[in-house]
C-alpha positions as CSV (number, residue, x, y, z in Angstrom):
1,X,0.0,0.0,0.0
2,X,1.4,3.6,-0.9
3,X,0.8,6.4,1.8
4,X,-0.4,10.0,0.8
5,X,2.4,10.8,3.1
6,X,6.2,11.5,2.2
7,X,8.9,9.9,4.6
8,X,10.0,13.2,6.3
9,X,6.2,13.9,7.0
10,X,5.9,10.3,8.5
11,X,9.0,10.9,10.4
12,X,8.0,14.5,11.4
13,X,4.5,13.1,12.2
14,X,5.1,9.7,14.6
15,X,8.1,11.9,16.1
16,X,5.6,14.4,17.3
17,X,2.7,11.5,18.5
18,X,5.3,9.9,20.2
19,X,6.3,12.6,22.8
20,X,6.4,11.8,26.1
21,X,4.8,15.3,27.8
22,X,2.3,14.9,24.8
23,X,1.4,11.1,25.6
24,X,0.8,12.1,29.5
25,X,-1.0,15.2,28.8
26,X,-3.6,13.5,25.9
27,X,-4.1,10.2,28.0
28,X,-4.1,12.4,31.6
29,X,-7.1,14.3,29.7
30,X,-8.7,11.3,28.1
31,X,-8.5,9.1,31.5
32,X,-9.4,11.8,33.9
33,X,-11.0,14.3,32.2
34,X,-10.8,18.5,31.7
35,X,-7.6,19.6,33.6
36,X,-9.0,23.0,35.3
37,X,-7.2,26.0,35.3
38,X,-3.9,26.5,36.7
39,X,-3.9,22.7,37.8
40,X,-2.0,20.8,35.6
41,X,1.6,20.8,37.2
42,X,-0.2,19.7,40.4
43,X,-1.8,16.5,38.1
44,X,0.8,15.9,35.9
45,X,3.8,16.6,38.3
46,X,6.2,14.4,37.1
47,X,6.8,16.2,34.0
48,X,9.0,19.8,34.3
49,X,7.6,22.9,33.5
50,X,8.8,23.5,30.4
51,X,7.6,19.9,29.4
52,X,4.0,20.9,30.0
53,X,4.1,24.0,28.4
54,X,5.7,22.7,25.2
55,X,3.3,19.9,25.4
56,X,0.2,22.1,25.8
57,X,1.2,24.3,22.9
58,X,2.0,21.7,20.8
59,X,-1.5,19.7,21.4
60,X,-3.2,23.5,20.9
61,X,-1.3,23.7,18.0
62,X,-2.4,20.5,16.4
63,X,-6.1,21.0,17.6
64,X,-6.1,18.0,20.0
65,X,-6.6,20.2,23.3
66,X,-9.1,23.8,23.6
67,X,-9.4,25.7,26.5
68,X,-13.0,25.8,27.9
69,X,-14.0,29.0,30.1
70,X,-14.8,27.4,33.2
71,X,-13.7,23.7,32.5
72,X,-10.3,24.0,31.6
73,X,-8.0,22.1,29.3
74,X,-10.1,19.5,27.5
75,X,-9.7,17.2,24.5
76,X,-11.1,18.7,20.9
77,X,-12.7,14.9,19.4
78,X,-9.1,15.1,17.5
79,X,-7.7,14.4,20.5
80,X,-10.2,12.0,21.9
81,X,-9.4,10.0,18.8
82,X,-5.7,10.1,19.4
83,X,-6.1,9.1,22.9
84,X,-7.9,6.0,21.2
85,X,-5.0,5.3,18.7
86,X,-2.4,5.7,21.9
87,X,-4.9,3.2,23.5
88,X,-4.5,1.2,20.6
89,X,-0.4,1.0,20.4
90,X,-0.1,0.4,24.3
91,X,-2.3,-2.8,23.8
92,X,-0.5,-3.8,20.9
93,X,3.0,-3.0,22.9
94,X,1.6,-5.1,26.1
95,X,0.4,-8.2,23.9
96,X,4.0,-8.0,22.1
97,X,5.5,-7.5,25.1
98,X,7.2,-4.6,24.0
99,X,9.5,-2.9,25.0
100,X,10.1,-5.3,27.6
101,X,7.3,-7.3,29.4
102,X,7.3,-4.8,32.1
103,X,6.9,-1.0,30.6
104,X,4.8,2.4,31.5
105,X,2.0,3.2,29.5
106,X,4.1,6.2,27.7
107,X,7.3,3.7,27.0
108,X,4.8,1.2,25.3
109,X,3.4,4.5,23.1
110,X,6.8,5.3,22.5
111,X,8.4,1.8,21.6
112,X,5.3,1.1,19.0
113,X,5.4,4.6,17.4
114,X,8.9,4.2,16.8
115,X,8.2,0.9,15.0
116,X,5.6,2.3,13.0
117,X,7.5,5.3,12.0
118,X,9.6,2.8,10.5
119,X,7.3,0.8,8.9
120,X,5.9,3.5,7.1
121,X,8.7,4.9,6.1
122,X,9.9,2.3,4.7
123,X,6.4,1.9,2.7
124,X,6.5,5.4,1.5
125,X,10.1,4.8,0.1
126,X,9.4,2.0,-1.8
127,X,5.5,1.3,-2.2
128,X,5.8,-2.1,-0.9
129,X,5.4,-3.6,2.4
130,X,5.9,-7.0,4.0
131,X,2.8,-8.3,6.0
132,X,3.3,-7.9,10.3
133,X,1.5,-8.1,13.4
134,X,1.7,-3.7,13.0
135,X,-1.1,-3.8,9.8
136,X,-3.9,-3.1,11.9
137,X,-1.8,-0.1,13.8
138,X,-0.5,0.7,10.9
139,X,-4.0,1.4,9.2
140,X,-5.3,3.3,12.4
141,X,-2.4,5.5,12.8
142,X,-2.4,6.2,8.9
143,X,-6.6,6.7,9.2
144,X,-5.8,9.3,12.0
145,X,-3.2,11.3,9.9
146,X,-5.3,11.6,6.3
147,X,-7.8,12.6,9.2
148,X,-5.0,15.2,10.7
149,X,-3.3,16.9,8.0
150,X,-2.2,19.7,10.1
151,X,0.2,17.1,12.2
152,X,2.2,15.9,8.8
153,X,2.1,19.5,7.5
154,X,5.6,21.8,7.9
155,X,5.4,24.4,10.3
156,X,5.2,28.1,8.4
157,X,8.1,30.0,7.7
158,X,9.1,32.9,10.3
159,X,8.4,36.1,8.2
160,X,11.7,38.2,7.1
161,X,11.4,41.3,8.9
């Protein structure tokens, strides 16, 4: 199967999903729900500052996370459906027992995006693919990003002054 996607946007794409501050703050949201106002370091204290911050702009960003007067941080149904495709790799990491038969929630994320990244690229190189226990992964995550443009996209240029 070919993808609509180049390798560098694959890359750029899995690279993003598989962010660590990003997996804790979508599944944190998606588990527990709307993060009110001026609480999140208190719920996701593991994770710096700066962590956060970059992890909450870059979920705004990419439309997975809106700011509701009131509420607080909740997921857009973008994000809900990511928090289903993280779901998704985290089973598919436990039943593989990957990494190791013993992993977090955000390593198992991590581990299976980074095998998918590869995968794909590998597909979007050469239009082929040889059949693995990642096709039904691989079809979800590729549904969610013709679904997502805006992660696979390039950032726009900083303007000249």
């Amino acid at each position: 199967m070919t993808t609509l996607f180049t390798s560098a946007e694959l890359h750029r794409a899995t690279t993003l999903l598989a962010s660590p501050p990003l997996v804790r703050l979508i599944t944190e949201i998606d588990d527990n729900g709307a993060i009110p106002p001026r609480r999140l370091a208190g719920i996701i204290s593991d994770l710096s500052r700066h962590h956060l911050c970059c992890a909450v702009e870059t979920a705004r960003t990419h439309g997975l996370v809106r700011s509701v007067p009131g509420v607080g941080l909740e997921l857009t149904e973008t994000g809900s459906a990511l928090a289903d495709l993280y779901d998704a790799t985290a089973r598919w990491a436990r039943h593989h027992n990957r990494p190791q038969p013993v992993s977090d929630f955000t390593s198992r994320v991590r581990h299976t995006f980074d095998l998918l990244a590869a995968s794909l690229a590998t597909d979007a190189l050469d239009g082929s693919r040889a059949e693995t226990s990642l096709d039904g992964l691989r079809e979800l995550t590729l549904q969610w990003l013709a679904g997502n443009p805006q992660v696979t996209a390039l950032p726009e240029p900083e303007p000249v002054a």
